[in-house]
C-alpha positions as CSV (number, residue, x, y, z in Angstrom):
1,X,192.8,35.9,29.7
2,X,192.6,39.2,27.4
3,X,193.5,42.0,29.1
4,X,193.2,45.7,28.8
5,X,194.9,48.7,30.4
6,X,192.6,52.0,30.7
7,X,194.5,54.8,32.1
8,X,194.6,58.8,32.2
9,X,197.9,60.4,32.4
10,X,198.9,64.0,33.0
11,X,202.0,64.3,33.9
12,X,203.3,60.8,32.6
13,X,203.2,59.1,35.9
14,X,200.3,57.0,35.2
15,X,201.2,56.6,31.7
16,X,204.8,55.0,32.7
17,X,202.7,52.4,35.0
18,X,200.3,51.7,32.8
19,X,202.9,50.8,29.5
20,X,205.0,48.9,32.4
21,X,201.5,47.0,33.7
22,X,200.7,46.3,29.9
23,X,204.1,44.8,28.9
24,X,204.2,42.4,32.1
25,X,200.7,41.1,31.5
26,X,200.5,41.2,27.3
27,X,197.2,43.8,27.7
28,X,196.6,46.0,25.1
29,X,196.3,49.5,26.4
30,X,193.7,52.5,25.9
31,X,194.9,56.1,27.3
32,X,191.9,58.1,28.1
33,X,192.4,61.7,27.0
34,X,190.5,64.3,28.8
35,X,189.3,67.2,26.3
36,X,189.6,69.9,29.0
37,X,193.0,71.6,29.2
38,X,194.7,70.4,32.5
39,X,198.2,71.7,32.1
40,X,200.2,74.5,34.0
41,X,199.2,75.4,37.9
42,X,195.3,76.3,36.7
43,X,194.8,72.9,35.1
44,X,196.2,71.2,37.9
45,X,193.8,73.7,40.4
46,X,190.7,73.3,37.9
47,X,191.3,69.2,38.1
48,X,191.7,68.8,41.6
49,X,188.1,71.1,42.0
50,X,186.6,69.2,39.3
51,X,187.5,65.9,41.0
52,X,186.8,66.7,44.7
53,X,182.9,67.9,43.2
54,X,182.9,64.9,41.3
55,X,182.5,66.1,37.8
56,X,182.7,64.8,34.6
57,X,184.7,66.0,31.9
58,X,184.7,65.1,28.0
59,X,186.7,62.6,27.0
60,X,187.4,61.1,23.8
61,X,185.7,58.1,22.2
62,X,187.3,54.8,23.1
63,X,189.4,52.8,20.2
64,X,189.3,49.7,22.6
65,X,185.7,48.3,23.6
66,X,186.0,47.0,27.3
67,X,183.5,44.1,26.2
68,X,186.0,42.4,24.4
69,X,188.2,42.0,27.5
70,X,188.2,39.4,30.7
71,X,190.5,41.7,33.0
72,X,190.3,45.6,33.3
73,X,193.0,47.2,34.8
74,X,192.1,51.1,35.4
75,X,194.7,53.5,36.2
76,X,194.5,57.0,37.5
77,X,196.4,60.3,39.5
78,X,194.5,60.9,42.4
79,X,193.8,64.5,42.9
80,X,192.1,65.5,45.9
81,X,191.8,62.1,47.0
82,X,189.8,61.0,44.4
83,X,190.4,59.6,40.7
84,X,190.4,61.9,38.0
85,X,187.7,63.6,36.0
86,X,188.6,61.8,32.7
87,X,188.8,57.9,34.6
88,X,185.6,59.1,36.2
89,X,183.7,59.9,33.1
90,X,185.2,57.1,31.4
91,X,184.5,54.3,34.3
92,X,180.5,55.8,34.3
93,X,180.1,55.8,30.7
94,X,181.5,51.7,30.2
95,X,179.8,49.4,31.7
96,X,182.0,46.2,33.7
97,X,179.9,44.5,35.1
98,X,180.6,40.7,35.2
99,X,184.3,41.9,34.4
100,X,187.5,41.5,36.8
101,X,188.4,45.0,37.3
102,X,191.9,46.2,38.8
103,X,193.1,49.9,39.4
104,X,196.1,51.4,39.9
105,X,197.0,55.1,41.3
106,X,199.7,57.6,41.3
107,X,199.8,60.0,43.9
108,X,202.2,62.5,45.5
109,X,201.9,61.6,48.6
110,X,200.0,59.3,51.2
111,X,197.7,56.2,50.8
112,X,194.7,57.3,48.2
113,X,191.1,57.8,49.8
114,X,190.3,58.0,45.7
115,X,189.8,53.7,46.4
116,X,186.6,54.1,47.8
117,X,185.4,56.0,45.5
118,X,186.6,54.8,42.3
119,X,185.5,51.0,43.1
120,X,181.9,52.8,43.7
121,X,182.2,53.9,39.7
122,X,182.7,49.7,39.3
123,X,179.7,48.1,40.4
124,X,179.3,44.6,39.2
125,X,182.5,44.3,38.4
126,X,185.0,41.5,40.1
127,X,187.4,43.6,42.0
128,X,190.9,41.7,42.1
129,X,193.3,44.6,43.5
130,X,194.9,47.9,43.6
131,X,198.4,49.3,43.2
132,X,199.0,52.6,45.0
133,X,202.4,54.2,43.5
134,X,204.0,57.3,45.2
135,X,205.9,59.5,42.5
136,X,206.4,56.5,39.9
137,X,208.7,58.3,37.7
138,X,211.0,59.5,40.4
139,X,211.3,56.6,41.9
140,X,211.8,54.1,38.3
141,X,213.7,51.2,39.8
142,X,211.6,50.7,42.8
143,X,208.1,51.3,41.4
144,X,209.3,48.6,38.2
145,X,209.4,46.2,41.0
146,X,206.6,46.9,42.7
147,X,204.6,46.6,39.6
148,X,205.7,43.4,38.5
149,X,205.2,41.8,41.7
150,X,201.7,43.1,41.6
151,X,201.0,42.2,38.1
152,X,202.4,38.6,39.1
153,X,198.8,38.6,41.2
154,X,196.7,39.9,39.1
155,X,197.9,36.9,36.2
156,X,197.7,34.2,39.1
């Protein structure tokens, strides 16, 4: 099954899952980049607004064509209990239907509501799981695990 890992990553979190996610399953792996500047405090204030009013943001143009691939595996932070601007953007603009679709979130805190709403950007689409990580790069050892236990399921 050819697999491919779609993430956004602004802080690295979602970028260590994702690289971890593609080595256990042999997916290649596309990083969204939103065009937007989301560092410091105001990027972080501006995307958690942006994502609680549910707007889109510009992202760039994708190297890897979802069409090409059996199993997407979508990861994204979850600010204000929803995914992202840039996954957002990127999950209305590529269509997957007919495609097994998994996500994956990092989060500061407790249990995402940002499922919901980012398997409503999927319709179509097989849904095969999720993978909710708390603080993935403070907590290396443990998430590792996690993931590859999960990625064992999504390979089964």
């Amino acid at each position: 099954m050819k697999s491919l890992v779609v993430y956004y990553s602004r802080t690295g979190n979602a970028r260590f899952v994702a690289e971890t996610i593609a080595a256990e399953v042999g997916a290649d792996v596309e990083e969204v980049l939103d065009l937007k500047k989301r560092s410091g405090p105001l990027g972080f204030l501006g995307g958690g607004s942006d994502a609680r009013r549910g707007k889109e943001t510009e992202i760039s143009q994708n190297i890897k064509s979802p069409t090409g691939y059996d199993l997407i595996i979508v990861g994204t932070p979850v600010w204000a209990s929803r995914p992202s601007p840039a996954i957002a953007t990127y999950l209305r603009k590529n269509d997957l239907s007919g495609k097994k679709v998994a996500l994956f979130f990092t989060q500061g805190g407790k249990k995402p509501a940002a499922v919901e709403q980012t398997k409503a950007l999927i319709p179509n689409s097989e849904f095969i799981g999720q993978l909710s990580l708390v603080n993935p790069l403070t907590t290396k050892d443990e998430s590792e695990k996690q993931i590859v236990e999960w990625c064992k399921t999504l390979v089964s």
